[in-house]
C-alpha positions in Angstrom: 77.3 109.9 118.6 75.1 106.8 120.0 75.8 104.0 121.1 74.7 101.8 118.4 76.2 104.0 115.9 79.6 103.8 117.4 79.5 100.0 117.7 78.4 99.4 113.9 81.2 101.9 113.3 83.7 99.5 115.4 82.1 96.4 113.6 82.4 97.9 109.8 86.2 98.5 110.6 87.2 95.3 111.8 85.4 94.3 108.8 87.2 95.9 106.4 90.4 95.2 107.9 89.5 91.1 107.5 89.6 91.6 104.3 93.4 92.3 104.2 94.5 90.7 107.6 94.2 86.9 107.8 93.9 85.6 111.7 95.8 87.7 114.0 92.4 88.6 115.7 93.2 89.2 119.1 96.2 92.0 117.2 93.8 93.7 115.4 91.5 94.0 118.7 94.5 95.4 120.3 95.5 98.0 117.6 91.0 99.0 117.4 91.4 99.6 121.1 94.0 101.7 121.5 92.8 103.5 118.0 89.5 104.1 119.6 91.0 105.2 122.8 93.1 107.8 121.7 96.6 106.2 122.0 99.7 105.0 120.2 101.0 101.8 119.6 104.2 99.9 119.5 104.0 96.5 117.7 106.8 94.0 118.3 107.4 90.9 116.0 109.3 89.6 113.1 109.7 90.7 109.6 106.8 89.6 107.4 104.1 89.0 110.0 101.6 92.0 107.8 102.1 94.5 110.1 102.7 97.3 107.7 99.8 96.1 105.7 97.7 95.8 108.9 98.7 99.7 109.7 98.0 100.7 105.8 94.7 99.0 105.8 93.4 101.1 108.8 94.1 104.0 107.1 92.6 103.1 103.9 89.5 101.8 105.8 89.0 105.3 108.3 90.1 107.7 104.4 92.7 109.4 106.8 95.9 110.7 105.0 98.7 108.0 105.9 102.6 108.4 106.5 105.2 105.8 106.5 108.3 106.9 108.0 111.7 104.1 107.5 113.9 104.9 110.8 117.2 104.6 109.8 120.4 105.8 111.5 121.2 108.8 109.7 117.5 109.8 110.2 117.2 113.5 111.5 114.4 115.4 113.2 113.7 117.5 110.3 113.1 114.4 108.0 110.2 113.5 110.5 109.0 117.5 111.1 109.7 119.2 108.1 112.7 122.0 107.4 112.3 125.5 106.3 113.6 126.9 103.2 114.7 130.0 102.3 112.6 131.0 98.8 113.5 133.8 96.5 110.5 135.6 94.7 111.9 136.3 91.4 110.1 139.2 90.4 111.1 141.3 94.0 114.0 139.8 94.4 112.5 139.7 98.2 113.4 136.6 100.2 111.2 134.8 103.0 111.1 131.3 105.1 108.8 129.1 104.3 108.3 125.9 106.4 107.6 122.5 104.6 105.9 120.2 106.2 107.4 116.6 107.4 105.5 113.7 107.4 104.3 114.0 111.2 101.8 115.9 109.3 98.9 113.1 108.8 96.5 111.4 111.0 98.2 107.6 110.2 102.1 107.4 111.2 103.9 104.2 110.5 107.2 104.9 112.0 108.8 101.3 110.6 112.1 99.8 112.9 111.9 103.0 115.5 114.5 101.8 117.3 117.1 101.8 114.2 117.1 105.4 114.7 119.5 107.3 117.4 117.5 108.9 120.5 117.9 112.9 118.6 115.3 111.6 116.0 113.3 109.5 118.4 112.5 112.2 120.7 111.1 114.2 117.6 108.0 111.5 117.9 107.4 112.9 121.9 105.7 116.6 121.1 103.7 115.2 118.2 102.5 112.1 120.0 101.7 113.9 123.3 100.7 117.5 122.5 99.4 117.0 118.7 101.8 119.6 117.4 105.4 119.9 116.5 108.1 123.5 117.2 110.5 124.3 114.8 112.1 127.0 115.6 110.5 128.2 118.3 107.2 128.1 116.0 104.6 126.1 116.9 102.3 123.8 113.8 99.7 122.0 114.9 98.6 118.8 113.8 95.6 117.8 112.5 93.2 114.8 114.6 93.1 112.3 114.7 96.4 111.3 114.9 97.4 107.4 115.5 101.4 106.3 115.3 102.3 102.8 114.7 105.9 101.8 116.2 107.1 98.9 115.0 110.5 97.1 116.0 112.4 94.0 115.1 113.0 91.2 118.0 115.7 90.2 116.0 118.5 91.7 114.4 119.8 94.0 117.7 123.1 95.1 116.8 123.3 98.8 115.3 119.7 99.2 117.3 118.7 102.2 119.9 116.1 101.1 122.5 113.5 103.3 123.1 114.3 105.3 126.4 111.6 104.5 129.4 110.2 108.3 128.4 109.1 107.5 124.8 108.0 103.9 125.7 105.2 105.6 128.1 104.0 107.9 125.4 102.9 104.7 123.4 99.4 103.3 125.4 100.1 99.6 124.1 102.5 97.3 123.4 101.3 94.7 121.2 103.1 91.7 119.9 102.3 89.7 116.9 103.1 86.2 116.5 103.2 83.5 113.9 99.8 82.8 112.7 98.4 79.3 112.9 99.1 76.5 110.7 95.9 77.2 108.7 96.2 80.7 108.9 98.9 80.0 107.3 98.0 78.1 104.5 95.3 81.0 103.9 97.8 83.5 103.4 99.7 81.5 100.8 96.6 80.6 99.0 95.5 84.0 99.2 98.4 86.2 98.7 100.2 84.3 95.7 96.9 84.8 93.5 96.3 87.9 90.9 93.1 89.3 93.6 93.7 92.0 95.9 91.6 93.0 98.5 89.5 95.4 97.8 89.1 98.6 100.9 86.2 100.4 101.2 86.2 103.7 103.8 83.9 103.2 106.6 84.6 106.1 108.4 85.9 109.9 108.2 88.1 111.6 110.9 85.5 113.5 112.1 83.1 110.3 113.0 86.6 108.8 114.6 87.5 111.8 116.4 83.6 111.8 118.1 84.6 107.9 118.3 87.5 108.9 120.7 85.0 111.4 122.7 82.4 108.5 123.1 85.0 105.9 124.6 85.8 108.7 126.7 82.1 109.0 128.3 81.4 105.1 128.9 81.0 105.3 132.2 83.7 103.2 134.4 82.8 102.3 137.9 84.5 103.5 140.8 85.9 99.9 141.7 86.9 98.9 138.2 89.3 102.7 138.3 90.3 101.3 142.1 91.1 98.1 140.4 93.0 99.6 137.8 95.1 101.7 140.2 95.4 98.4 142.3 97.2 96.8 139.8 99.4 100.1 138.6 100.7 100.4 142.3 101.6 97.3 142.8 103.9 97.2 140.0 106.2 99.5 142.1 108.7 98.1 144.1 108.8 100.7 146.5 105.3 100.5 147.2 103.8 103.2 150.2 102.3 101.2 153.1 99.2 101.0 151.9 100.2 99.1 148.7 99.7 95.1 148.1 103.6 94.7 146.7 104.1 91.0 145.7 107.1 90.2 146.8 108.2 88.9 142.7 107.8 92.6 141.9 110.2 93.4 144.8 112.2 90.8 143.5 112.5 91.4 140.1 110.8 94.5 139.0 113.1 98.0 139.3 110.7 100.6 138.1 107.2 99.9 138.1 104.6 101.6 135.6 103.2 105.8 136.3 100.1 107.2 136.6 99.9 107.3 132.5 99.3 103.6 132.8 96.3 103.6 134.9 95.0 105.4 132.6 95.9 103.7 130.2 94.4 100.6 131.1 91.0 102.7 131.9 90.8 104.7 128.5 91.7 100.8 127.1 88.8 99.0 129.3 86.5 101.4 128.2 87.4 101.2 124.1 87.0 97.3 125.0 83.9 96.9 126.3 82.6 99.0 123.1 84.3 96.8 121.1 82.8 93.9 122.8 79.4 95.4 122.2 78.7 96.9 126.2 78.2 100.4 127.2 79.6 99.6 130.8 83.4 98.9 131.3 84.4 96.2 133.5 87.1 94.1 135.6 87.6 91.8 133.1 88.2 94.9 130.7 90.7 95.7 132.8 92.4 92.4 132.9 92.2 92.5 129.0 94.3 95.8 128.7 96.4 94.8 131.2 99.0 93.0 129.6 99.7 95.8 126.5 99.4 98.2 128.5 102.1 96.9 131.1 104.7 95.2 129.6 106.6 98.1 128.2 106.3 100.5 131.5 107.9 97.5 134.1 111.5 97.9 133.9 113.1 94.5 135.2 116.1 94.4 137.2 119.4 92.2 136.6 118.2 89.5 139.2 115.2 89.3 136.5 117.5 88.6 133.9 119.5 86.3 135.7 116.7 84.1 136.3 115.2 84.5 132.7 112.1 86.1 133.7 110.4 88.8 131.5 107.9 92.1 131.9 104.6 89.6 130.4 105.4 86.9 133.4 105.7 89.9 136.0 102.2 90.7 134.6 101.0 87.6 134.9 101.9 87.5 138.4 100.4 90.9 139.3 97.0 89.7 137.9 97.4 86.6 140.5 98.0 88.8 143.0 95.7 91.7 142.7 92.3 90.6 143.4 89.6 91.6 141.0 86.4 93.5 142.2 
């Protein structure tokens, strides 16, 4: 793939998914450039804000076979991976296993209110997300590429919730949060969604032209300061910095666990997917500084001084940015 053909490919799918989402253009950036990258997401924000539709639309738009998965509490692992059964051919009277496929088994996962779902059925996401392929007993299925899974969770409504343990938030590259739209955003989506038209979604894209999408963010070249800048900013989330590390002292103040190597390259595979989307072949600081925020805020765990004094994981970012010079 060229680069021009990968950028029209990039423009035609923002395109399409215009058509269905109104405003919430700096989301849908964040969702193409993890998409693009190779990574998961986890979308925070409050019933009724499109992000199913925004999820449903992507998949329409790429033709990839989509799942929607409701997390629940008496969800099990074997809703999410499949079973096997136990079939009886009639004629023999012979009897064999035969495995029957969950739906982990598409490229497009919506898994809807993850955290309303005990940690046992969580965990089933971890193999799948990381490894592309699932094990039921002790059998190994892989899965086919590309494969994108959409996390959403309520800010609201906590009680009867499981939070997503520290190692299932790092398998997701961003956290994105959507907001309210804007007054006339607003009045856009009433006027558009209370009529008899529905959008119409044309496929730009197969998985094969996304999956050589994913290889060509991969070769944009990244300079060595913008990776140096990237690791910068990882280290210096950790509190217990080496000696060589620019700790600010609010992240030895508030922060308790800072974010792993899987966040650097994070926000490298995210600078690169960026700049594409931006229309350059180069990735740069301000790439980085882009990323930085969705890529961060769910891997800095905050101590109880931090709570105390009502500050949160996007402020702690904030800071590091002051605080880490760029290149």
């Amino acid at each position: 793939m060229q680069f021009d053909e990968a950028q029209s490919l990039a423009s035609r799918l923002r395109d399409e998914l215009g058509r269905a989402i109104i405003g919430q253009h700096g989301v849908v950036q964040e969702i193409l450039t993890a998409f693009f990258a190779g990574g998961h997401c986890l979308l925070r924000g409050v019933p009724g804000l499109a992000k199913t539709l925004l999820i449903k639309t992507l998949a329409r738009a790429v033709h990839l076979k989509f799942n929607r998965i409701q997390f629940t509490p008496d969800l099990m692992p074997s809703d999410i991976l499949g079973t096997e059964v136990i079939e009886e051919d009639r004629g023999t009277g012979r009897r064999e296993i035969r495995f029957i496929r969950g739906p982990i088994f598409a490229n497009v996962i919506l898994a809807d209110e993850i955290n309303r779902t005990p940690p046992k059925t969580q965990a089933a996401l971890l193999e799948a997300m990381q490894e592309y392929q699932v094990t039921v007993s002790g059998i190994r299925y892989e899965l086919e590429r590309p494969l994108f899974v959409l996390a959403t969770q309520n800010p609201i409504e906590q009680e009867g919730t499981y939070p997503l343990p520290e190692a299932q938030l790092d398998r997701f590259m961003f956290n994105v949060v959507i907001e309210y739209p804007s007054a006339a955003e607003e009045h856009r989506i009433l006027a558009f969604t209370t009529g008899d038209e529905e959008p119409t979604i044309t496929p730009v894209a197969t998985a094969s032209e996304i999956e050589a999408m994913r290889h060509f963010v991969r070769d944009i070249p990244a300079a060595s300061n913008v990776i140096d800048y990237a690791l910068r900013i990882v280290r210096a989330s950790r509190p217990a910095g080496g000696p060589d590390d620019a700790v600010p002292a609010t992240v030895r103040h508030w922060v308790k666990w800072g974010a792993g190597p899987r966040a650097g390259q994070a926000l490298v595979l995210g600078a690169k997917a960026r700049a594409l989307l931006d229309g350059r072949s180069v990735a740069a600081p301000e790439d980085i500084r882009a990323v930085a925020l969705p890529v961060l805020r769910h891997r800095i765990l905050l101590n109880f001084q931090a709570e105390a004094d009502g500050v949160d994981a996007d402020q702690i970012v904030a800071r590091l940015l002051e605080a880490v010079p760029a290149p």
